[in-house]
N, C-alpha and C positions, 0 to 999 in steps of 0.2 A: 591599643592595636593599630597599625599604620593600616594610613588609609586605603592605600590600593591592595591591603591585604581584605579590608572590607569588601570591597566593590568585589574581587574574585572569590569570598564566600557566599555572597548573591545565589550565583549559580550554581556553586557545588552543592549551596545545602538543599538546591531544587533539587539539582543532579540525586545527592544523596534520599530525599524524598521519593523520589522516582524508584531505586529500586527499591525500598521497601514495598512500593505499588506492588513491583513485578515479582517480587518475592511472595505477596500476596496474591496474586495470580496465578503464580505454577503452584503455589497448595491449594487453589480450591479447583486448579483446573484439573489435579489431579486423583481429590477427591469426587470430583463429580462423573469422571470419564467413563465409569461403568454404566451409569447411569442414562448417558450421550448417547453410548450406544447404543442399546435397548430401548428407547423411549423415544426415537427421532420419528416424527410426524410429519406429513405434508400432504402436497397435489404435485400430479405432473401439468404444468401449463398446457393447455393444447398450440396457442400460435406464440410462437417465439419469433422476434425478431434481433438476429445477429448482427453487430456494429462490430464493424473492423477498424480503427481508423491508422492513417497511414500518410506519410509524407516522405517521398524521397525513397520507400525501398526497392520500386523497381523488381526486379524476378526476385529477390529474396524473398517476396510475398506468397509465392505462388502455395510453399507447405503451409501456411497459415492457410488461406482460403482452401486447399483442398482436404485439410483434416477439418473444415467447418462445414463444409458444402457434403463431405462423406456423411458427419456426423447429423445435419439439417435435411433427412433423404422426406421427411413428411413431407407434404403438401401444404399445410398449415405453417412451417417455418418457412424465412426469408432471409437472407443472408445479403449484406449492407456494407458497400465497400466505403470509404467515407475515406477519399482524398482530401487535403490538405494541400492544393496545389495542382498542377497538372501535373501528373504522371503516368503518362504513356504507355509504360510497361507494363506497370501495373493494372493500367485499366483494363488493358487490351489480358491477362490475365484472367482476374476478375470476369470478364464477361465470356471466354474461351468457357468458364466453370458455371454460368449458368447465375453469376451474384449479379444483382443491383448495384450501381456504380453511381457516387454522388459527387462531386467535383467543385470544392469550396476555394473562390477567389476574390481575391489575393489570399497567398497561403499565409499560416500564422497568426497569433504568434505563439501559440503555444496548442498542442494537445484538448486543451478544456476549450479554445477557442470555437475549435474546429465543432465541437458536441455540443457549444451551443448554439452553433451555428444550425447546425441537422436539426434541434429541437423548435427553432423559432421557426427555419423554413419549410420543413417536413415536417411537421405535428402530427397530418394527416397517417403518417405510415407510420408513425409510433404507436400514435392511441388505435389502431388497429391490431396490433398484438397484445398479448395476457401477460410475456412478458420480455423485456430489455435486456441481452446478454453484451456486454464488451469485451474483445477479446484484440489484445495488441498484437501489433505485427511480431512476429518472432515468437510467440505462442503455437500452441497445437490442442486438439481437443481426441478423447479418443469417439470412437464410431458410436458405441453405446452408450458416450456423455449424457444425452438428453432422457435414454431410459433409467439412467442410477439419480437424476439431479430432481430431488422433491422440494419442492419450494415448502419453505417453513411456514406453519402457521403463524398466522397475525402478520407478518414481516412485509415490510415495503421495501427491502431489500433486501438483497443477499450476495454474499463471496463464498464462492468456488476457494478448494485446497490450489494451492500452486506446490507443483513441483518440480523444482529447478533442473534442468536441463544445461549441464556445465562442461566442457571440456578443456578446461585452465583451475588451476588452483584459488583464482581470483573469480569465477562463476563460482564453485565449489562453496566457498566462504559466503557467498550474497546467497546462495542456493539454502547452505545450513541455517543463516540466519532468518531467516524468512519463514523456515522452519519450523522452528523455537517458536518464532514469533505468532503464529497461526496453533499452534500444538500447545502450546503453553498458556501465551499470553489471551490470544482470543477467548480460548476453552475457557477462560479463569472470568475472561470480563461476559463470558455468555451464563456463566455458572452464578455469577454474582447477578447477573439481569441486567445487566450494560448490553451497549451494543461494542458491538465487533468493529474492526477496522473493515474498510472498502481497501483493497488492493488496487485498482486500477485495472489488472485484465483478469476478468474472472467474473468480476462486477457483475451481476443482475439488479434490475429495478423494474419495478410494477410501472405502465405506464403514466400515471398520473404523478408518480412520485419523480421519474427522468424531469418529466415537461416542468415540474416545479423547482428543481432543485438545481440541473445541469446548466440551464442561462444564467442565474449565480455566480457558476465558478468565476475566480475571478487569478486566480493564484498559479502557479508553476507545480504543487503538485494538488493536482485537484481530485484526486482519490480520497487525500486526507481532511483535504476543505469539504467534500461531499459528505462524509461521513459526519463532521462538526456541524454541520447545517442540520445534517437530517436529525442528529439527538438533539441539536437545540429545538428543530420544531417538533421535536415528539416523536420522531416518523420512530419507527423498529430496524434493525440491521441484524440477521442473523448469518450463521453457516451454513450451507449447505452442508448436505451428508459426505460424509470423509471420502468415500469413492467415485464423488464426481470431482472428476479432478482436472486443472488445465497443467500443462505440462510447458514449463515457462524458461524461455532461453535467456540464458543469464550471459554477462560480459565473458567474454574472453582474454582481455588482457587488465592490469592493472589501472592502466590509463582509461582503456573504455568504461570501469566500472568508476574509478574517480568522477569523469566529465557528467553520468548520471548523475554520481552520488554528491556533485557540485551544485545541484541543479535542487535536488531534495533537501539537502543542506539551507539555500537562501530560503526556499519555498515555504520551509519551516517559519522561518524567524517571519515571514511575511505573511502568512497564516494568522500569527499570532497577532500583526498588526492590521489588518484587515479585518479577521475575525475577531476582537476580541469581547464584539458585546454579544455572540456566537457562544463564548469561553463561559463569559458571565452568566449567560440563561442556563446555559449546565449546570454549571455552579450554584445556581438559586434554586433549581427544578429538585438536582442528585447534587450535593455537598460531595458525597464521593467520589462518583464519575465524574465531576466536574474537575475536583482538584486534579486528580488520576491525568485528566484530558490537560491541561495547563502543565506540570509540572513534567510530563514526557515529552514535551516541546525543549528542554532544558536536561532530560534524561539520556537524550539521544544527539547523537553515535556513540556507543560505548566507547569507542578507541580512540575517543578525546575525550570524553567527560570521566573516564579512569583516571588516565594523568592528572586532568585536574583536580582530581578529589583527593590522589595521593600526593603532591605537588601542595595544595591548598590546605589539605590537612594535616602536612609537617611543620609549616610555616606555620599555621596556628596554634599549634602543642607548644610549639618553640620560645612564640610571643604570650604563651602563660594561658592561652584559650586551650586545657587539656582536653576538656570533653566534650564540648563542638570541633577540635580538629580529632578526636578518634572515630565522633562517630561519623563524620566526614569520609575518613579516610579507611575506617574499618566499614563503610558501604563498599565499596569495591569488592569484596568480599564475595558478596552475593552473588553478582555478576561474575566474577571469576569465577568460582564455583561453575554458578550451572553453563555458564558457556561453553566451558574447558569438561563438561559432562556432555554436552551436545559437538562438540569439536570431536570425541575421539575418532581416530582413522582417518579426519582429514586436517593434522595441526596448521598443513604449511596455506591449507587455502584461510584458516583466523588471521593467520598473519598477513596474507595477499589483501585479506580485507581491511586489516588497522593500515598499511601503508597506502591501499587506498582511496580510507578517507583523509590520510594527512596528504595528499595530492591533489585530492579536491577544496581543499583550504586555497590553495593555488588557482585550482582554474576556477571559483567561483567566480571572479569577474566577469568569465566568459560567459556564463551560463545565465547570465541576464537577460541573454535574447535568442537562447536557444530551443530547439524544440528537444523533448524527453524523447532522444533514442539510445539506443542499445546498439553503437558499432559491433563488427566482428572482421 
């Protein structure tokens, strides 16, 4: 077998391990759903306190804060603007609506900076609330969020449903995917007793578990580093119930959703190399969840690890490796399948989506020192 056909079976035959996971995930997520439903248990928190955090948008913030500030009418909640910089606009915004305005400088360099910034210098007004919501700029919350949202029992965290908010074919595509991914794949690793992925905005955390976990971050996408931390120390991550939902403004143009998906892209690979003795306590604790958690760093973006599997997998049938390159390359399968099942009625935003992740293959250089926004 030549060698550089070696080194690119590395990854596909993770790649290919991956979807068997996810293959194993949409069947028990889907045997269990009747289940979900009936049987979801909690408490309403009494004091919530809401993080916005924010750099740079200026009056585009203004519907995020007043779908939180509508939604937050108790007395007991408080609503937390969390600049990243000075901005003006938005402060003066922000405080028009009655939010707390906290203003971290020099801005940067990233998102997780800024949260651990709030947690090391404001403890005091975290460990005052029951519990931690984040909600990103470009988000919205309905009115009656906080009466549908039961915090799960046992759980030191939880994510909120997102749902995509798109008006381009390339929102559409990040909107359906996200979908699947929350409806399927969650459902499957909460069915099996994994925990769930952390999204980023939607996020809730019990106070003691933000204050421990959020000074941490260290990474570009630190939803996914939060979520690796917390099952390696044990912590719980569930779902919220299906109808509290945050309603999540996805890219508008191809390009906007690449310079994101450039940024989740590196965030990955450095993930893995920052955390990886994060990977390994998973891995020794749940053998399952462990691998699961390791081999979906190599799983993901479908719209390059398909090529490569199909790509990888002909070349190795070719050079006489028959039944490692079929089942290589007959893993794409699975993924095709359910994708092009969750695709129907929107084909052309899957497409918007594979073109732009091969555009952020491109601008990942940029996104080395940039903060995670969402143009429009």
């Amino acid at each position: 077998m030549p060698i550089i056909l070696a080194f690119a079976l590395v990854p596909a035959v993770l790649a290919a391990l991956d979807s068997a996971v996810r293959a194993a995930l949409v069947l028990r997520s889907r045997s269990a759903s009747r289940a979900f439903r009936g049987a979801f248990r909690g408490e309403h928190p009494r004091r919530w306190l809401i993080i916005i955090p924010s750099r740079a948008e200026g009056a585009r913030l203004r519907a995020t804060l007043e779908s939180v500030t509508s939604a937050a009418r108790a007395p007991e909640a408080t609503t937390l603007l969390l600049l990243d910089g000075d901005d003006a606009e938005a402060a003066a915004a922000g405080r028009a609506l009655g939010v707390e305005v906290h203003v971290k400088t020099p801005a940067g360099p990233t998102k997780a900076a800024a949260l651990a910034w709030l947690a090391r210098e404001h403890q005091a007004v975290i460990e005052a609330a029951d519990a931690i919501l984040v909600i990103d700029a470009g988000s919205t919350i309905a009115p009656d969020f906080f009466d549908r949202f039961l915090w799960p029992e046992d759980a030191d965290a939880v994510q909120a449903y997102l749902s995509g908010v798109a008006d381009a074919n390339a929102g559409a595509g990040a909107a359906m995917s996200e979908r699947f991914a929350q409806a399927q794949e969650d459902r499957g690793r909460e069915a099996f007793g994994w925990n769930v992925r952390l999204r980023g905005t939607g996020s809730a955390f019990r106070p003691r578990t933000f204050i421990d976990v959020i000074p941490r971050l260290a990474t570009r996408i630190e939803d996914h580093e939060a979520s690796i931390l917390l099952t390696a120390a044990g912590a719980t991550i569930r779902l919220a119930p299906p109808d509290a939902v945050v309603f999540d403004e996805k890219p508008a143009s191809v390009r906007a959703a690449a310079s994101q998906r450039a940024r989740w892209l590196l965030g990955r690979y450095e993930l893995l190399a920052r955390r990886s003795g994060a990977f390994v306590t998973i891995a020794a604790r749940r053998p399952a969840e462990g691998l699961a958690a390791i081999v979906e760093i190599f799983g993901r973006p479908l719209s390059l690890t398909i090529p490569l599997r199909l790509i990888t997998g002909a070349f190795a049938i070719r050079s006489g490796s028959v039944v490692l390159g079929s089942l290589v390359a007959g893993s794409t399968a699975i993924d095709i399948v359910s994708h092009l099942t969750t695709a129907r009625g929107v084909p052309r935003g899957a497409a918007s989506v594979a073109a732009s992740w091969l555009l952020a293959l491109i601008l990942a250089p940029r996104a080395l020192t940039r903060w995670l926004r969402t143009e429009r």
